[in-house]
N, C-alpha and C positions, 0 to 999 in steps of 0.2 A: 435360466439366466443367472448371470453370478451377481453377487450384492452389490459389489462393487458396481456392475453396472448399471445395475436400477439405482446406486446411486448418483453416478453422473448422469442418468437421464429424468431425474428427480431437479438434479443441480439445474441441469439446462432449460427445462420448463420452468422453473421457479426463476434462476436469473431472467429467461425472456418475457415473461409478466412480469416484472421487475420494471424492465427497461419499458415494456409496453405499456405498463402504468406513468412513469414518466412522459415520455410521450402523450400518451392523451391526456395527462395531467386528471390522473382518477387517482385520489389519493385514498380514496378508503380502500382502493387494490392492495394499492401500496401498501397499506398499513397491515394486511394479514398477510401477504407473500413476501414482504421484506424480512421479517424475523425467520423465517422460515433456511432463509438460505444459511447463516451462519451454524446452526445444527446438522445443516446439510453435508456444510464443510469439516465437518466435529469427524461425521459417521465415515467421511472419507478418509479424512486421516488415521482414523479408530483403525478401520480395514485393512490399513498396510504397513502399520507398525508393528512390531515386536514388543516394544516397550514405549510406553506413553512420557513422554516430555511436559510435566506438572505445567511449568513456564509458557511453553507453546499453548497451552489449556489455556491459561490465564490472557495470553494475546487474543484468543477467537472469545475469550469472553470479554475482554474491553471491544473487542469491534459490533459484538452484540450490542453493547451497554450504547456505544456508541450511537447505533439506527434507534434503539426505543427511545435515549435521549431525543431523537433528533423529528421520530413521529409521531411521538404523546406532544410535542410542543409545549413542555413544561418552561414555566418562569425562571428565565436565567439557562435556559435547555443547551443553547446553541454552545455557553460556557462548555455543561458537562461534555458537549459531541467533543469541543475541543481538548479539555482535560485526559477524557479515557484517549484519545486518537495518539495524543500527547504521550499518554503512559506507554501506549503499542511500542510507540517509534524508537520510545527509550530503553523501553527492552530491546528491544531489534539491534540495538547497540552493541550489547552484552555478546550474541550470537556473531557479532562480525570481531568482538574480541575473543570468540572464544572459539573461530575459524583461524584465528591469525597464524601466521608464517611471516617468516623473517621475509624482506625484499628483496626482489631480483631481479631487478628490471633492466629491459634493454635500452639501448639509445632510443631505439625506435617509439617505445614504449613511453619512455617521459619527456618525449616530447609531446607523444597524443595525451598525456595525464596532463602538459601541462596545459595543453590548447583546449582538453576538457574544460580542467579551473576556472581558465579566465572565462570560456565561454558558458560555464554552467552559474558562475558569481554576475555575469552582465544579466543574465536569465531572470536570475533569482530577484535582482536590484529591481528590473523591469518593471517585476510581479507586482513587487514591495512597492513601487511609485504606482504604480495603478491604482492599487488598493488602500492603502495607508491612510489616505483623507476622510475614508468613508467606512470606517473600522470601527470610530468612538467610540466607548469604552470597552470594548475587547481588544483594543490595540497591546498592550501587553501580552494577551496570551498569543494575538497572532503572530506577533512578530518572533516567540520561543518558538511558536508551532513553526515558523514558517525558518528558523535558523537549525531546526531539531531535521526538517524537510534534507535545508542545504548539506550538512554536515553527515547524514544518512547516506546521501545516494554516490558523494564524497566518497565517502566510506566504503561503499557497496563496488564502485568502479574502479577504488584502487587494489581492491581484494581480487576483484575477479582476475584482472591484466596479472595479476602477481601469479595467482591459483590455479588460472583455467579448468575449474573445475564443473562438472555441472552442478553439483550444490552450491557452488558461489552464482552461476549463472542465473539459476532460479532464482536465488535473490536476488538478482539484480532487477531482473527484470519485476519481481514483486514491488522492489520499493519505485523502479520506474513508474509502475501502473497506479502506486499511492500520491507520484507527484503529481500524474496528469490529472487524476481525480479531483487530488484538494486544490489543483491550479484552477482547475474550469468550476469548481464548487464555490472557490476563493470571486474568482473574476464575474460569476454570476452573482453573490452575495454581495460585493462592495465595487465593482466598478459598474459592469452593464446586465442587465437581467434577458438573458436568452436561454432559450427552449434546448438549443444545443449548445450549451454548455452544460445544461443540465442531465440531457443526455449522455453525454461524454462523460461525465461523474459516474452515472449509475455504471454503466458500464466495466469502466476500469476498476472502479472501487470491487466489483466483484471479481474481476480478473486477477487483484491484487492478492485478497484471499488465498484465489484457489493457486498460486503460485508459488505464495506460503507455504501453503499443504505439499506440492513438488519438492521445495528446499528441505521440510523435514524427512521426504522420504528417498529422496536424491542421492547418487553414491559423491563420496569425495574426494574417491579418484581424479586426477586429473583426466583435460578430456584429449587432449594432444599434449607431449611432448614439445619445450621453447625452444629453438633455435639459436643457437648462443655462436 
């Protein structure tokens, strides 16, 4: 059996005690299979590169820093989950500038970007009134986190329409999987506390990852041909 697949079948056991630990809410599960997964994702991406991306290194190790923040429940913890998650997102920035191509959009095209906008900023607003009143004193960080969220996937939807590529697609849908995450993690922490929202975090938060890990190894070929 090749490495690569015992390491996705490594990956899949360890995310599904992840999520099963959420579920029955057994957090000392949690606490030794959650660190687990992001080494997981390391040895995947190890596998199918050529040449290692210092930077992408440094992202899978803010998303680590991020869960031991968040399962030692250290004083002031919930800050640092926010802070590294915060650094991830900023970086991830840099890789959509550093995808960039000029624009070429069709009629067709910005019109759906523009109907994204309005409808991805009414989204966002929503969030932000849900949550806002019951934030106290991290409200500063959430609302960067949660402007760093809008302007990311922003970013990510108008690369892909432009690029058609599957290395843009891959990220898109990573940084997808990191909204729905920190939306259901957002809306269980400061509006209403449910089991499925909580589920739904674990979940995506790991899909986001290994999505990541897709877009580093993804070609950036375009994947059709625009129709002009």
């Amino acid at each position: 059996m090749k490495i690569r697949t015992l390491i996705k079948i490594a990956l899949l056991v360890t995310g599904s005690l992840c999520v099963l630990s959420t579920i029955l809410q057994e957090e000392s599960l949690e606490f030794y299979v959650k660190p687990m997964t992001v080494p997981l994702f390391f040895m995947l991406y190890w596998f199918n590169v050529k040449k290692v991306d210092v930077l992408f290194l440094l992202i899978l190790g803010l998303c680590f820093l991020g869960d031991i923040f968040l399962l030692t429940q250290l004083e002031n913890g919930f800050v640092y989950v926010l802070l590294s998650y915060a650094s991830c997102y900023s970086i991830l920035f840099y890789y959509l500038y550093l995808d960039y191509k000029p624009s070429n959009y069709t009629n067709q095209e910005i019109v759906f970007l523009s109907l994204f906008f309005v409808g991805w900023t009414a989204v966002v607003y929503e969030i932000y009134d849900l949550t806002y009143e019951n934030m106290g004193d991290v409200k500063p960080y959430g609302i960067v986190y949660m402007l760093l969220l809008y302007f990311l996937l922003l970013g990510s939807v108008f690369r892909y329409v432009n690029t058609r590529s599957h290395k843009s697609l891959w990220f898109l849908i990573a940084v997808v999987n990191f909204v729905i995450c920190d939306t259901c993690y957002a809306l269980d922490m400061f509006y209403i506390s449910m089991l499925e929202f909580k589920i739904i975090s674990a979940i995506y938060q790991l899909l986001a990852v290994y999505f990541l890990v897709k877009y580093t190894i993804a070609s950036p070929l375009p994947q059709k041909l625009k129709e002009h």
